[in-house]
N, C-alpha and C positions, 0 to 999 in steps of 0.2 A: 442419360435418359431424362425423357422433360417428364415432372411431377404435373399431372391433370387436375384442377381444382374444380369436382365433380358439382358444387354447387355455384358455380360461374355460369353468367345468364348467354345465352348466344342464340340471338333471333328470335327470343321475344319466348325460348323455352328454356327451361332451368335445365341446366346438363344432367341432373341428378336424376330427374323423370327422365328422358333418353335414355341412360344407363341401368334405370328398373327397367327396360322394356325388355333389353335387349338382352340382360341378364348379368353386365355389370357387376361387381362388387364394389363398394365405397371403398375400400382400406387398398385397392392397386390400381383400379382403375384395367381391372383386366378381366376377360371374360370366363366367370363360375363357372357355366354351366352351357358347353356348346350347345346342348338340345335345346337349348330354349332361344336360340337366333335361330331366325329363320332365314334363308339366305335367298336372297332377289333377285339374283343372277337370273333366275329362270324367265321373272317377269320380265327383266329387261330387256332377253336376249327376245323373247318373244315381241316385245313391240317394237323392236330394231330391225328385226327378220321380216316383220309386217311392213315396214315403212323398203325394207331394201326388196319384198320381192315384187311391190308396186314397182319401184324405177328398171327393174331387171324384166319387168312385162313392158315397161314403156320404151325401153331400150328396143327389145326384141317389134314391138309393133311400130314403133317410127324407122329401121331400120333393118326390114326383111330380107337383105342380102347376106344380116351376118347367118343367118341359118344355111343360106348360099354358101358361104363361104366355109362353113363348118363342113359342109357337107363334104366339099374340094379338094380339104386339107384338115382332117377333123384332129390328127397328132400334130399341126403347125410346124413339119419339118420340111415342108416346101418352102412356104416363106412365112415368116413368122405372123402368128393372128393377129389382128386390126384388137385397135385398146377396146372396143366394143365388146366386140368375141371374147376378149381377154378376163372383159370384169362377167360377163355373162359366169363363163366357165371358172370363172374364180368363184363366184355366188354357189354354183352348182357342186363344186367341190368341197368348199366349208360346210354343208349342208350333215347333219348327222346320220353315221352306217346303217342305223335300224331303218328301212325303211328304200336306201338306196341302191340303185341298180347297178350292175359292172356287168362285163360283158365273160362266159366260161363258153370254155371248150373242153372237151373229152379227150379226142385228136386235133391236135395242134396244125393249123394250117389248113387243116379240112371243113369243118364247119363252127360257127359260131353261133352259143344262144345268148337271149339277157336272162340275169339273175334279178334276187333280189334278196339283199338279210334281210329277215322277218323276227328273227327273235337271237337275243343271243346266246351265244353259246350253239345253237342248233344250227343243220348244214341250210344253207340259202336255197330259195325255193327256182326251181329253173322253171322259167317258161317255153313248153313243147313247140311254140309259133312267136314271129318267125324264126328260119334258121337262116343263117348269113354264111355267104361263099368267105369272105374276107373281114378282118376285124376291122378294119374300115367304116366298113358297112354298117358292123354291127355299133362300131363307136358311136357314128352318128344317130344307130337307131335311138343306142341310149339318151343322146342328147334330143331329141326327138319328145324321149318318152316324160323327161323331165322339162321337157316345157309343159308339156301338156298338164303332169303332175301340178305345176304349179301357177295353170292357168287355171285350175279347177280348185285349188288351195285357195287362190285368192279370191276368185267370184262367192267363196264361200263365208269369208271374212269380209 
């Protein structure tokens, strides 16, 4: 294990302040007292999400066929999806469960609605319209729904 020399200068700031911030102890160089880091993860992942769902709108508006094409083949077991479609529905799938939509059936085969989790732990909220002959249908509604979701995200930002 490397010994940290907590008063060693790096960029023009004493290490020593960094490690009061953050909550630091001088005698290991290890963190006292986790409540007192704050952790940035959140801010970060926020201005990375903002920067990827601009190219994921610029994606979908310079090349309107991959919605065509979702439409055709929204499971890619026909022939596999264009890298377009791919990073789309990549973006759409790392997206967090609170708030996104999946497709539920009652009777299997018979009709399809979309959901949505709203909160956790509680059952997802169905919506009564529309209802889908096939999950097909309904896949791509969902795909549908979250463009739109996130064409309204970002005009908002």
């Amino acid at each position: 294990m490397m010994n940290v020399n907590i008063n060693k200068w790096k960029g023009g700031v004493r290490m020593k302040d960094i490690s009061n911030n953050i909550g630091l102890t001088k005698s290991n160089g290890r963190l006292s007292n986790p409540n007192d880091y704050q952790d940035k993860g959140n801010d970060w992942y926020e201005y990375y999400d903002n920067k990827r769902r601009h190219e994921i709108l610029s994606i979908l508006r310079k090349h309107p066929e991959i919605i065509k094409e979702h439409e055709e083949n929204p499971l890619g077991y026909r022939k596999h999806h264009s890298l377009l479609l791919q990073r789309v529905l990549n973006y759409f799938r790392m997206q967090p469960v609170l708030g996104k939509y999946f497709i539920y059936s009652d009777d299997y085969w018979k009709e399809y609605r979309i959901a949505v989790n709203v909160e956790l732990g509680q059952r997802p909220k169905i919506l009564e319209e529309p209802v889908f002959d096939s999950e097909e249908e309904a896949m791509h509604a969902v795909f549908l729904k979250r463009i739109e979701d996130l064409e309204k995200l970002t005009t908002r930002s």
